[in-house]
LUMVEXLUM-807403 format. One line per 5 residues: their letters; for each residue x, y, z of C-alpha. Coordinates in steps of 0.001 Angstrom, whole numbers. Example, Ala and Ser with C-alpha at 12.3 -4.5 7.8 and 13.67 -1.06 7.14 Angstrom:
// LUMVEXLUM-807403
as) 12300/-4500/7800 | 13670/-1060/7140
// end
This chain:
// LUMVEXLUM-807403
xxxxx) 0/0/0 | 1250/3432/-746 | 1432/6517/1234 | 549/9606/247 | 1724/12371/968
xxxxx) 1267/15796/701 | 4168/18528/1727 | 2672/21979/1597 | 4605/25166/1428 | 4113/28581/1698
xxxxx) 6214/31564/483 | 9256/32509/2533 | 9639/28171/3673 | 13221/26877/4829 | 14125/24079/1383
xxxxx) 16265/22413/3723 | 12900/21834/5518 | 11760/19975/2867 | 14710/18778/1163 | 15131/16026/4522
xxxxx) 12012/14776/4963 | 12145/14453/834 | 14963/12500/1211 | 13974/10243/3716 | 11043/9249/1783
xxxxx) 12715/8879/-1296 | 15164/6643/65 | 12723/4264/1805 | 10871/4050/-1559 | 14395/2892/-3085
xxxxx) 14560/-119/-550 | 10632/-542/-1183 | 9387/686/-4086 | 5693/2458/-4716 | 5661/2438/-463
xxxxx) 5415/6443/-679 | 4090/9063/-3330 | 4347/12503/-2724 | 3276/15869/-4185 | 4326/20142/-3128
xxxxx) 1252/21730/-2080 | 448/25228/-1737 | -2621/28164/-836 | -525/30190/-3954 | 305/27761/-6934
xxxxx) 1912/27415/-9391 | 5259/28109/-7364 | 5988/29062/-4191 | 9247/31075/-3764 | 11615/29407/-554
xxxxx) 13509/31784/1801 | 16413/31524/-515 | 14398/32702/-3518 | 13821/29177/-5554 | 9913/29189/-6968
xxxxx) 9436/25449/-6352 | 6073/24236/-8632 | 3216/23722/-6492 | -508/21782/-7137 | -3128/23788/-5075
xxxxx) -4461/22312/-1942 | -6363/19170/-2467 | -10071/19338/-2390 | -10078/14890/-1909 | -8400/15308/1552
xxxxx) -9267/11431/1945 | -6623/10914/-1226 | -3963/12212/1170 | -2279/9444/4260 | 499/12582/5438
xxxxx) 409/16272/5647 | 3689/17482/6233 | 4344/21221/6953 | 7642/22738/6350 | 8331/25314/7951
xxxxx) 10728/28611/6808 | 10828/32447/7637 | 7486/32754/6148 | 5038/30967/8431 | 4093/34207/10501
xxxxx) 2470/35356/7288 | 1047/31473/6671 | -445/31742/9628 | -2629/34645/8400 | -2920/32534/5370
xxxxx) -6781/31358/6492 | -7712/29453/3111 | -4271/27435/4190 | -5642/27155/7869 | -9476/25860/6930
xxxxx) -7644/23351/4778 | -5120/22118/7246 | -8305/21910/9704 | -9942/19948/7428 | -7007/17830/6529
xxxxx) -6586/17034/10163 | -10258/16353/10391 | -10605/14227/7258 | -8174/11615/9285 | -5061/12358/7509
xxxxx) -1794/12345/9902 | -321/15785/10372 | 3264/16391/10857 | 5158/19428/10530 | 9046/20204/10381
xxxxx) 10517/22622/12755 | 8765/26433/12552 | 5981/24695/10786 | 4360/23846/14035 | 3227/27237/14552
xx) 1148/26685/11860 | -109/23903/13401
// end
């Protein structure tokens, strides 16, 4: 069975927030392949500019929240503003709601 997963970033996040979590995943799909799927979610898409000024290509925020196993928040510079972002809150409530796990990588908590 596959996991999916669904990292979601806002303007002003941290890549190295993303890029180890990525990572991780990636690798334990090497040792078992189709075990994780993942896609970049954002409240602004189609790119999201990081703290370092990279646009990384994002798919909005998925209206079939029961498609999604992992919601993983990275966190960056940015979340004060994300946290105003209330489109990106409702759909993290409903995310959480829906039964999907919720996770979140350092500053991204305060989103949480």
């Amino acid at each position: 069975m596959t996991c999916r997963i669904a990292f979601v970033l806002f303007p002003g996040f941290q890549q190295l927030d993303l890029a180890g979590p990525m990572a991780v995943f990636e690798v334990a799909r090497l040792a078992r392949p189709g075990s994780y799927d993942w896609r970049l979610v954002g409240s602004v898409p189609p790119a999201v500019r990081s703290s370092a000024g990279v646009a990384w290509p994002v798919r909005g925020l998925p209206r079939q929240l029961g498609a999604l196993d992992l919601v993983m928040v990275i966190g960056g510079d940015g979340v004060d503003a994300a946290c105003a972002d209330r489109r990106l809150v409702a759909w993290l409530q409903r995310a959480a709601r829906s039964g999907a796990r919720i996770a979140s990588i350092c500053s991204g908590s305060l989103l949480l």
